[in-house]
C-alpha positions in Angstrom: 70.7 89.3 139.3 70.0 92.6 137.5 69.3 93.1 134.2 72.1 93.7 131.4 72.0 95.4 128.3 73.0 94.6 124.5 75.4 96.0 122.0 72.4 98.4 120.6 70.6 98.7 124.6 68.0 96.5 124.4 67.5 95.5 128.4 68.3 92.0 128.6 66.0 90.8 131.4 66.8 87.6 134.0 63.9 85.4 134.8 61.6 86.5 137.6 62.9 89.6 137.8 60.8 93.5 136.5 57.5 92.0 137.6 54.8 94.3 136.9 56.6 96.4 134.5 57.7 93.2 132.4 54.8 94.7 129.3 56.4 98.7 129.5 60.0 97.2 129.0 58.9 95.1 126.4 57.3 97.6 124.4 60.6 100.0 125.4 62.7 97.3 123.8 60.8 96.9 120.8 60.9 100.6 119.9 64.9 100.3 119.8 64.4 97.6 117.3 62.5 99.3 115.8 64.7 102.4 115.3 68.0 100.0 114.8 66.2 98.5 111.6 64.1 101.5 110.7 64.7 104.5 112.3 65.4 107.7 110.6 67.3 110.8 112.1 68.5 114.4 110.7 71.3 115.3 112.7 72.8 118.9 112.3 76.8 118.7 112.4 76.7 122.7 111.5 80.1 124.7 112.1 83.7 124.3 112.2 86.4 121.3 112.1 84.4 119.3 114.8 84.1 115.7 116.0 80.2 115.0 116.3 79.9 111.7 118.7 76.4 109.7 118.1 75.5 107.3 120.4 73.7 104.1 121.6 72.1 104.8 125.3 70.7 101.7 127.2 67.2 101.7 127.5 66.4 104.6 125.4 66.1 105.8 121.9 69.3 107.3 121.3 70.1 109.4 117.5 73.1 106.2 116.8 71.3 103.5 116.8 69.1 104.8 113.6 69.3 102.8 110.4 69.2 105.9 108.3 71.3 109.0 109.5 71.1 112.1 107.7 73.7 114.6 108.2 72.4 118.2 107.5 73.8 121.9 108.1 76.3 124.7 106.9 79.8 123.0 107.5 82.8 125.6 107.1 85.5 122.7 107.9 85.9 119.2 107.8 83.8 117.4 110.4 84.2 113.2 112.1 81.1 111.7 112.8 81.5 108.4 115.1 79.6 105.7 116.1 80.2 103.7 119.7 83.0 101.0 119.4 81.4 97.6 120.0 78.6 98.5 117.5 77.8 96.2 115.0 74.9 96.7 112.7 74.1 98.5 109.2 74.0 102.0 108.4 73.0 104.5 105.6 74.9 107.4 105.9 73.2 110.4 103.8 75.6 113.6 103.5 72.8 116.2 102.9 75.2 119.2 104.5 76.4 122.5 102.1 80.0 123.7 102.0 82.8 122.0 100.9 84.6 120.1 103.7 84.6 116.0 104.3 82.6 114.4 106.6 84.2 110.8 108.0 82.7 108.6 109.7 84.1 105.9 112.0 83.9 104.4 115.3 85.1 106.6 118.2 88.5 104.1 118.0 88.7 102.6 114.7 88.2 104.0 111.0 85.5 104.4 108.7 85.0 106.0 105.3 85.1 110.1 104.2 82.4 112.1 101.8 84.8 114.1 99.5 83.6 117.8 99.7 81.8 117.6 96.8 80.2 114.3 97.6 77.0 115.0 98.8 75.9 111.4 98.3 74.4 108.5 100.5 76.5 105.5 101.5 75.7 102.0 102.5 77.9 100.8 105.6 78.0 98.2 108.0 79.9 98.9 111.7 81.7 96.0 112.4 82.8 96.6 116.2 86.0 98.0 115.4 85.5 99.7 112.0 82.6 101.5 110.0 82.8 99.4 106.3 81.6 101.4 103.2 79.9 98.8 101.4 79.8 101.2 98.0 83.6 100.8 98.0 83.6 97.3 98.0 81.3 97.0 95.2 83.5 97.5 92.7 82.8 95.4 89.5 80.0 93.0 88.9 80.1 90.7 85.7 76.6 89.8 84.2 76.8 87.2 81.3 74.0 87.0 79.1 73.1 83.1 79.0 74.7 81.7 75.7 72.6 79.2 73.5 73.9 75.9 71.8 77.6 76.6 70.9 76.7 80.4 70.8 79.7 83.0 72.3 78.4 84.6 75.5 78.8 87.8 75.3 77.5 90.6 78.5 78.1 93.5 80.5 80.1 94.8 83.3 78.6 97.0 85.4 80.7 99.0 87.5 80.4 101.4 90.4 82.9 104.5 91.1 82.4 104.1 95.0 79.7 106.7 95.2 76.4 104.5 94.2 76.6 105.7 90.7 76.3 102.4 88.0 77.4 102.2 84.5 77.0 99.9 81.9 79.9 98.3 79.3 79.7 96.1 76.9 82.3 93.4 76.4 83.7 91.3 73.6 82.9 86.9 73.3 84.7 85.6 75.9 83.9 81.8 75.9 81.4 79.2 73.6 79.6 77.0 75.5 76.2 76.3 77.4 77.5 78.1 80.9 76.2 80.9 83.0 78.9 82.9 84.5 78.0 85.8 87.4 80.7 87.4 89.2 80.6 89.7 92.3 84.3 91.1 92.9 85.0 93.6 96.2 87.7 95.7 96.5 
């Protein structure tokens, strides 16, 4: 039986089988770990309206299967970036291009998330097989509560995000008495 491959091309190996080259497949394999967890990679999407397709080769270092991804170049129209259906791992997606034109990225067959024109930002994602998931987006609100002493109101902030990694801080009024700690997460 010959050897298969996994979702990010790491060469699955049956029993018995690569002898004498068992160490340099090993040592291949661990690189792609190492790039899926750690890897970093400029990639120029340069030019016009373009779809850009990054991808995950078996067996070799391949520029989609990098944990950070850099986007970079002069784009004079919008651009699509995608990522190989059947991926599932986490991403940060830097938009380090100039002009002003969005740049989506997705899976080759599903949907993903869009830098504005203007949004030269970074985004947190996570492929899911079918769909690239901004993670930014869903961290819409979280609630801190300061903790409240003996029959004290607890009072706290909100700190909110506007989808693009930036945080701000508001106060808000006493909303219980009590002893309590509250902490909320809340995704979109």
């Amino acid at each position: 039986m010959a050897s298969s491959y996994s979702e990010l091309g790491l060469e699955l190996m049956v029993t018995g089988e690569n002898a004498g080259t068992w160490g340099d497949k090993t040592n291949s394999n661990l690189n792609l770990i190492q790039q899926a967890i750690a890897g970093y990679e400029e990639i120029s999407i340069a030019g016009g309206a373009q779809t850009t397709a990054l991808a995950i080769t078996d067996a070799t270092l391949s520029n989609g299967r990098n944990a950070i991804i850099k986007f970079t170049g002069t784009i004079t129209g919008n651009q699509i970036v995608t990522i190989p259906d059947s991926t599932e791992k986490n991403y940060i997606f830097i938009n380090g291009t100039s002009g002003a034109f969005t740049v989506q990225v997705k899976t080759v067959s599903g949907s993903g998330f869009t830098f504005a024109g203007a949004d030269k930002g970074t985004r947190f994602a996570y492929s899911n097989g079918t769909d690239i998931v901004d993670i930014n987006a869903l961290l819409t609100t979280i609630n801190q509560f300061n903790l409240p002493t003996a029959d004290a109101t607890a009072t706290g902030q909100v700190i909110q995000s506007d989808g693009s990694g930036n945080l701000s801080f508001t106060s808000f009024a006493p909303i219980s008495t009590g002893k309590s700690i509250a902490m909320a997460i809340v995704f979109g």
